[in-house]
MARFIDREN-990186 format. One record per atom (N, C-alpha, C, CB): x negated, y, z; residue in one letter. Coordinates in pm, whole numbers, padded with zeros to 5 digits, always signed. Glycine has a CB too. Layout:
BEGIN
XYZa ...
This chain:
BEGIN
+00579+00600-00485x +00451+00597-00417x +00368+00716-00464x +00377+00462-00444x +00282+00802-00374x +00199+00893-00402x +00071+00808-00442x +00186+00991-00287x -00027+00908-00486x -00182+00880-00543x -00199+01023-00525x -00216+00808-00717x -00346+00985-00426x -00416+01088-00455x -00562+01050-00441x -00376+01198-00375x -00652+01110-00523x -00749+01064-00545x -00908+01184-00494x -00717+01022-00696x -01010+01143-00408x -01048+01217-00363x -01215+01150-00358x -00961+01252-00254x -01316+01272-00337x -01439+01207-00388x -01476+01114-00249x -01569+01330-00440x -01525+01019-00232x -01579+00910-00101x -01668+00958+00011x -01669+00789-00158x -01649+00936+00082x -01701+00962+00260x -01811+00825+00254x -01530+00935+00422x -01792+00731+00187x -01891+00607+00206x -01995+00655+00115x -01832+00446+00163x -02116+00609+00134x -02271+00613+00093x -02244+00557-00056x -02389+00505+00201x -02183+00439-00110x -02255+00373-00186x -02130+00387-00304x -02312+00223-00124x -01992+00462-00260x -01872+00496-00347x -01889+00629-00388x -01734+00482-00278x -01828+00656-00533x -01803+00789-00578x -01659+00844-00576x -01851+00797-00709x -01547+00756-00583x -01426+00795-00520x -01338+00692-00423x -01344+00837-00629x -01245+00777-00369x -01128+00687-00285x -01003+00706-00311x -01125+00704-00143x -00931+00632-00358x -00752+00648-00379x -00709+00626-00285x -00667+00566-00467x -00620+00691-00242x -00505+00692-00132x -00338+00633-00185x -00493+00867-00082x -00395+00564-00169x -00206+00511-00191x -00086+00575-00064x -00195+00290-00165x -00019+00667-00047x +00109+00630+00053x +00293+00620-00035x +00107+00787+00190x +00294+00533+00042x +00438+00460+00052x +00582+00559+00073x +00428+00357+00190x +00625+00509+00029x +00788+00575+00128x +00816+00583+00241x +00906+00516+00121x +00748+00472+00327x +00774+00481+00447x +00633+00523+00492x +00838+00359+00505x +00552+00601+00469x +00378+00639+00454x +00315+00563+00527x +00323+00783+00498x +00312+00431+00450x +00199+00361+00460x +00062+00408+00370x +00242+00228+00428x -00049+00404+00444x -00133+00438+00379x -00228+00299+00291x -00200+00525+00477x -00271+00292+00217x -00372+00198+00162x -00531+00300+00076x -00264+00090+00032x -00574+00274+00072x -00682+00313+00041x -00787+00222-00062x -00726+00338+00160x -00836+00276-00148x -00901+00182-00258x -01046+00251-00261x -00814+00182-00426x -01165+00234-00269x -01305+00320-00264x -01345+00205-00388x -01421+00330-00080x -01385+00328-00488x -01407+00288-00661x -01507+00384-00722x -01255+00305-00762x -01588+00316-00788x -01683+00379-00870x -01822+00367-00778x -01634+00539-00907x -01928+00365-00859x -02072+00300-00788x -02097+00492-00797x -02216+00141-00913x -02152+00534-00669x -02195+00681-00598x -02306+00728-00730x -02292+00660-00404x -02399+00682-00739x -02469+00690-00855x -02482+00687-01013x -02513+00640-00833x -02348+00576-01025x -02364+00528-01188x -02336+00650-01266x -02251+00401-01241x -02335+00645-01345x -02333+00721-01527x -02214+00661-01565x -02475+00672-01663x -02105+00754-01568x -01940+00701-01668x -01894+00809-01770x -01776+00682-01551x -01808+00770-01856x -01780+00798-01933x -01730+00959-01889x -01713+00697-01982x -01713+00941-01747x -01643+01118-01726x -01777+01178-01746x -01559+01178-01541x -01883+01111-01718x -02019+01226-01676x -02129+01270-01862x -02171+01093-01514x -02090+01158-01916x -02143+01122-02071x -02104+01140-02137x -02164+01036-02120x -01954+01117-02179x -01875+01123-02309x -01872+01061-02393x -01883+01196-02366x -02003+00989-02382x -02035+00883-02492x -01971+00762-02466x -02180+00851-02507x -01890+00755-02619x -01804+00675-02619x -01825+00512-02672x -01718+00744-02681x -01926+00495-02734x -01981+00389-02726x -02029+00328-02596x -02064+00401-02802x -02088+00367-02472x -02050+00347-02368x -01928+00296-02280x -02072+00418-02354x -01840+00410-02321x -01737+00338-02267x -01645+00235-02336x -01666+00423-02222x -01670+00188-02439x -01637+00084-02510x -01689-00027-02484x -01651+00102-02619x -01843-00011-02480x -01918-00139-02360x -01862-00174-02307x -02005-00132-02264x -01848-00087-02155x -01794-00132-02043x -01640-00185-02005x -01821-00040-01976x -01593-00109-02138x -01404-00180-02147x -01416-00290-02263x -01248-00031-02216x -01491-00341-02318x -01530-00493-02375x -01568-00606-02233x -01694-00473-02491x -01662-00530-02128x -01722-00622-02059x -01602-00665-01942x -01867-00562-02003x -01524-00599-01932x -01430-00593-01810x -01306-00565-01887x -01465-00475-01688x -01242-00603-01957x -01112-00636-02004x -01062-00738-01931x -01108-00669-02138x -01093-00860-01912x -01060-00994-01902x -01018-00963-01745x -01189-01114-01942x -01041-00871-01615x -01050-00863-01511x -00924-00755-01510x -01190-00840-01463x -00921-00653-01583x -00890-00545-01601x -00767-00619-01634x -00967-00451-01683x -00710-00725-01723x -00576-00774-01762x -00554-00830-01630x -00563-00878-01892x -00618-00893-01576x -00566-00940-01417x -00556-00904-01298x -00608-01011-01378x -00567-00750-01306x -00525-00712-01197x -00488-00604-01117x -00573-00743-01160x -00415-00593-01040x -00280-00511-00942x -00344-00417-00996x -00249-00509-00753x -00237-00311-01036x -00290-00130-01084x -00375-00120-00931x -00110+00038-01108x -00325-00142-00806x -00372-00034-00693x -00474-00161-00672x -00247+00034-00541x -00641-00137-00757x -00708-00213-00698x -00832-00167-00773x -00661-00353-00699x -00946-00186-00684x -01078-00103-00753x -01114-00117-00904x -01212-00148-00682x -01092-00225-00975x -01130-00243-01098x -00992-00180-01186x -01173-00405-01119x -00911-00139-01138x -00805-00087-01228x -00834+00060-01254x -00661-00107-01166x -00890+00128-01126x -00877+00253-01118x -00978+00276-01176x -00859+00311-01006x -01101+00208-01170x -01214+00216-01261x -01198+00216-01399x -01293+00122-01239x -01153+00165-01478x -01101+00126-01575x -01069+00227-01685x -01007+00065-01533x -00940+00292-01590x -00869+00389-01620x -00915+00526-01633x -00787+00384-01548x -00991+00537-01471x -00991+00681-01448x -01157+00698-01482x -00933+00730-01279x -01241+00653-01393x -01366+00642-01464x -01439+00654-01611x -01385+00552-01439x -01382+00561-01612x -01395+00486-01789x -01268+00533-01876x -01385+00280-01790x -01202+00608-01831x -01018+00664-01924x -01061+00705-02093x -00924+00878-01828x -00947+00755-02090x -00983+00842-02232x -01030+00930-02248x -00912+00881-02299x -01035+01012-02107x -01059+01153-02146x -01235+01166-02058x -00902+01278-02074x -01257+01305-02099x -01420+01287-01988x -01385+01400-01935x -01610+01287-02057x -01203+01397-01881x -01187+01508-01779x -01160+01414-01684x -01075+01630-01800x -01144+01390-01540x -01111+01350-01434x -00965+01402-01383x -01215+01380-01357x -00923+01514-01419x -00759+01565-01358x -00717+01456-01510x -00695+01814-01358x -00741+01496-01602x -00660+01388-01736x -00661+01257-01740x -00714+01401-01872x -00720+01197-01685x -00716+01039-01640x -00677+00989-01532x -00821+00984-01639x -00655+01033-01414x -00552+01075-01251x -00435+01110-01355x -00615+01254-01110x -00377+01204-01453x -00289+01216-01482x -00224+01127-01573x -00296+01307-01498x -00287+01045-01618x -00278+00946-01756x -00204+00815-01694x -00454+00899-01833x -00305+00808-01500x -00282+00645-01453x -00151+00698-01412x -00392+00553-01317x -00106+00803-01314x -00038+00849-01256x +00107+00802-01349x -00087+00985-01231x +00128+00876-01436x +00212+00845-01563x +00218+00694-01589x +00150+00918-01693x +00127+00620-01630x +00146+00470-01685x +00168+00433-01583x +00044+00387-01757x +00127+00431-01432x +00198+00300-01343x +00331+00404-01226x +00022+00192-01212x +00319+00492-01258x +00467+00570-01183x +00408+00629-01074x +00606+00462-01121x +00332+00718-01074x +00288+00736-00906x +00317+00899-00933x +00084+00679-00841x +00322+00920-00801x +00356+01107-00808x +00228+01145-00774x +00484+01192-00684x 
């Protein structure tokens, strides 16, 4: 499965994942609040320790290809680069 990840066409999202398939099905995921403050934009890592304390419990339950995963990861990742956390999920759940 591909991933590609691109900034949102909707008002109230800051990105959209594109999922396609083998047989290119498309799916689409729109993640991240257009406005908020994340760990890519801050660095501050007490921050993002907050927010991966407050949302763990959601984050263990559910499908990689789904808004609170990608948030999680890529938003909130390790790094406060955006290509290094696309590259981090990419790697941990298999996507090209």
């Amino acid at each position: 499965m591909k991933l590609e990840i691109k900034d949102s066409n909707k008002k109230d999202k800051k990105y959209v994942a594109i999922f396609t398939d083998d047989n290119n099905k498309i799916k689409k995921i729109y993640f991240g609040l257009k406005n908020s403050t994340t760990y890519l934009d801050t660095g501050d890592k007490k921050l993002r320790d907050a927010y991966r304390a407050r949302h763990k419990k959601i984050y263990d339950k559910s499908n990689p290809i789904s808004a609170s995963r990608l948030s999680y990861d890529i938003t909130w990742g390790n790094s406060t680069s955006l290509a290094k956390n696309i590259s981090d999920y990419k790697k941990k759940y298999g996507y090209k």
